[in-house]
N, C-alpha and C positions, 0 to 999 in steps of 0.2 A: 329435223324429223318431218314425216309425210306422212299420207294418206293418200293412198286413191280408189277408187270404185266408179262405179256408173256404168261401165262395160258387161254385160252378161258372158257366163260361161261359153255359151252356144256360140254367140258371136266372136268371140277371142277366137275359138276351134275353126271357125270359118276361114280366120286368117291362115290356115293350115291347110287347106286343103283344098287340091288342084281345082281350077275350073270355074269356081265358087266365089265368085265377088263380093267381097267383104263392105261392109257397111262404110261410110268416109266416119274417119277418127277425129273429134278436136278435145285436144287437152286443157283443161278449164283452171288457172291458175288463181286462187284468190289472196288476193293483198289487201290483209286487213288490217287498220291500227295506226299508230305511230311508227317509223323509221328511227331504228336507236341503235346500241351497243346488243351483241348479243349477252343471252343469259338473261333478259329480263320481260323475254315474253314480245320483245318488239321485233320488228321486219328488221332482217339483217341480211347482210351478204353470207357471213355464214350456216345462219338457219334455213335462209331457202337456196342455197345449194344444192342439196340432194333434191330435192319439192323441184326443181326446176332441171335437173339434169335429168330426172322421169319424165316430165312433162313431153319435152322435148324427145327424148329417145324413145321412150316406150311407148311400142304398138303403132310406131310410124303413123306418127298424127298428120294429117292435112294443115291443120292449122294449132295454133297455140292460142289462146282466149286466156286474156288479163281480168277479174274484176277485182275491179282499183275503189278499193274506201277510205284515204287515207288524208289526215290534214298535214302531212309533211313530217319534220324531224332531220336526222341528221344527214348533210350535204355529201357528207364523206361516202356513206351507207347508200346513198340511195345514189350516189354514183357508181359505185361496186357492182351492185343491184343491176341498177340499167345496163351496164358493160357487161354483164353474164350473161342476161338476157340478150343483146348484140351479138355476144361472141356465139350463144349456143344455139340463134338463126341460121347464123351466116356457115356454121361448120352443118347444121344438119339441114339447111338448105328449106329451113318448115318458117313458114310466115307469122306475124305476132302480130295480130288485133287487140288493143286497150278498149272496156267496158268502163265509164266511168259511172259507180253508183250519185251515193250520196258527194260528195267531195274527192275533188283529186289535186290538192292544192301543195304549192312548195315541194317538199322534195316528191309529196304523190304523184302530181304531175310530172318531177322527173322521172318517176316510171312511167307513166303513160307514153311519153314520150319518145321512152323508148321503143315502145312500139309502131309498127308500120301505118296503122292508122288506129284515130282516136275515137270513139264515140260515145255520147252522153244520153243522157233523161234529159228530158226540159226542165227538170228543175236542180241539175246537179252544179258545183260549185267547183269552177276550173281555175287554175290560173294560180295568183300569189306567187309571180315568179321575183323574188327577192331573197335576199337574205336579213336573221332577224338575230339579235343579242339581247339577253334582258338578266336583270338582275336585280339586286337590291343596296341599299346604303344601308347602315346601323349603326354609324360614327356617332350620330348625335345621340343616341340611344344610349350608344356603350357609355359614354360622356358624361350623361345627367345619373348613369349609374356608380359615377367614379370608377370604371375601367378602363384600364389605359391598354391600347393595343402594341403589342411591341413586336415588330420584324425585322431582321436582319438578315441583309442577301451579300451575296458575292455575283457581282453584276448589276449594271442597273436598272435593264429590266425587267429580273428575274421575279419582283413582285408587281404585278398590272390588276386594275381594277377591282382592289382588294375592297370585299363590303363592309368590311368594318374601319378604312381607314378614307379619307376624303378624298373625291374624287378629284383626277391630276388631268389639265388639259392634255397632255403628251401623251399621256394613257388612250385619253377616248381618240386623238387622231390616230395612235397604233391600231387601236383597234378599229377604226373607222377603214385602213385602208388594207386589214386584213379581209373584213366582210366585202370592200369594194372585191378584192380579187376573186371572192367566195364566187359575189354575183357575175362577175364578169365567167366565170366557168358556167355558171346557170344556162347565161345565153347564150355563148357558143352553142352548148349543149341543144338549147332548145332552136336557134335557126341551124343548125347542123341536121338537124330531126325533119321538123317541119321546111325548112329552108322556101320555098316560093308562096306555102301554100298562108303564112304569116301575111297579115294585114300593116299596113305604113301608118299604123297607130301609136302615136305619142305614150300611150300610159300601158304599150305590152308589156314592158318590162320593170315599172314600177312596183310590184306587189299591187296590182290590179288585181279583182276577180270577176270572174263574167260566169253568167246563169245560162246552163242550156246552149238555145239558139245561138245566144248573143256571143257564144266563146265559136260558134262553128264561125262565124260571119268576120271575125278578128284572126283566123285561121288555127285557133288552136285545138279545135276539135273537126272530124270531117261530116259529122251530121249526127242526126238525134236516131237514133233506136236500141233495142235491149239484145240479149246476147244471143237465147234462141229464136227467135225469129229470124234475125239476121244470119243466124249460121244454118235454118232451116233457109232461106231466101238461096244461100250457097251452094250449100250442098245435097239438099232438097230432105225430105219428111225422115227417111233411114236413117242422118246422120246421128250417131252414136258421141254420146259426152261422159271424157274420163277426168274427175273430176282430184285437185290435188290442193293440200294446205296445211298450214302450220298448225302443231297442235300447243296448247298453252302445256307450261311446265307442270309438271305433276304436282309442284306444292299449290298453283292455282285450281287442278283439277279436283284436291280433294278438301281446297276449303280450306288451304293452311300457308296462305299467303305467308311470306316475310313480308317487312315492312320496306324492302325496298319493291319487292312486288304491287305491296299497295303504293305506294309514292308514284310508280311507273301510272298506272289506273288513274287518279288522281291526275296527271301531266297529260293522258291522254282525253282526260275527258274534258278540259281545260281548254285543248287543244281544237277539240270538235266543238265546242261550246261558243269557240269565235265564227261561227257558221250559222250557229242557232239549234247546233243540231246533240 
């Protein structure tokens, strides 16, 4: 679903009519939240679909403007995500600036990334380029309750890191060298993006985070400013902002959350909360 406005009537009609120099267009995309599965309110490749195919095509924009508030979520998603945004540059030929507000960390920054260039606040939270798995145990729990778990599989590693049964070394190296691969597509992705302008820093790729400045200086951001100024600095005082975004599902808009809606709220706020934010 989308939204867009910001453009006046007068000005749209301008684009029509000979002689008559139309004001510079940028389409203003905001990426708000967690990165998850559609249908629960988070950034997905298929919710901003349509939000990013406007973006792009309508009203022949000059440029595309990202604002990225995002503490990460899922790798899959926000590879999708970024390769749309890649693919629907490179075919309409329109350039992509990332705004990073409060956080653009994990897979947030894999959107930023995908953008042609990056820019933050001084006190925005970049970076977290890692991958991350958590869960929980409840063996000794079920245990002292006399419940006994019982699974049976066909295959033997058809059950992995089950929380209610005791954690198996073979388990955590499988999954140790699935997240390695996870991370190893990270960085591709991210010196593929940045490629020269990356710093010979030991801890880039740790799930490091850097404030501000200190992410421009390590190269993953290209300098500190906000989005109109910067797009006024461009394309001088006229230029015109259409602005486009996801809207929350309609059982959040009228107050009648499900409880997997609340659960999503709850993960996202958990999420920002490791920020301080």
């Amino acid at each position: 679903m989308f939204v867009g406005r910001g453009v006046s009537t007068s000005a749209g009609m301008k684009r029509w009519i000979p002689f008559v120099k139309a004001a510079p267009l940028v389409s203003v995309v905001r990426l708000q939240g967690m990165i998850g599965a559609a249908g629960r309110g988070a950034l997905s490749d298929q919710s901003l679909a349509p939000v990013l195919e406007r973006a792009f095509r309508r009203g022949r924009p000059q440029m595309v403007a990202l604002e990225i508030n995002s503490p990460g979520g899922s790798p899959v998603q926000s590879s999708l995500i970024g390769a749309r945004i890649r693919r629907l540059s490179e075919e309409t030929k329109v350039p992509v600036v990332a705004f990073v507000e409060d956080v653009a960390a994990s897979g947030g920054y894999w959107l930023a990334a995908a953008a042609d260039e990056i820019f933050v606040d001084d006190s925005s939270f970049v970076g977290s380029i890692g991958v991350i798995s958590s869960g929980f145990g409840a063996h000794v729990f079920l245990a002292r309750q006399g419940i006994e778990r019982r699974v049976h599989t066909a295959g033997k590693s058809k059950s992995m890191m089950d929380p209610f049964r005791p954690e198996k070394e073979e388990d955590v190296a499988r999954l140790t060298r699935m997240l390695d691969q996870i991370h190893g597509h990270f960085i591709d992705h991210v010196r593929t993006r940045r490629g020269p302008k990356l710093a010979e820093n030991p801890d880039l790729f740790t799930g490091e985070i850097w404030v501000g400045r200190s992410a421009c200086e390590v190269g993953l951001a290209d300098g500190v400013t906000h989005l109109v100024p910067e797009m006024k600095a461009r394309f001088g005082d006229k230029v015109q902002f259409r602005r486009y975004g996801m809207r929350r599902p309609l059982t959040q808009r009228l107050g009648m959350a499900l409880a997997t809606d609340a659960m999503a709220t709850v993960e996202e706020r958990a999420e920002f909360a490791r920020f301080g934010l």
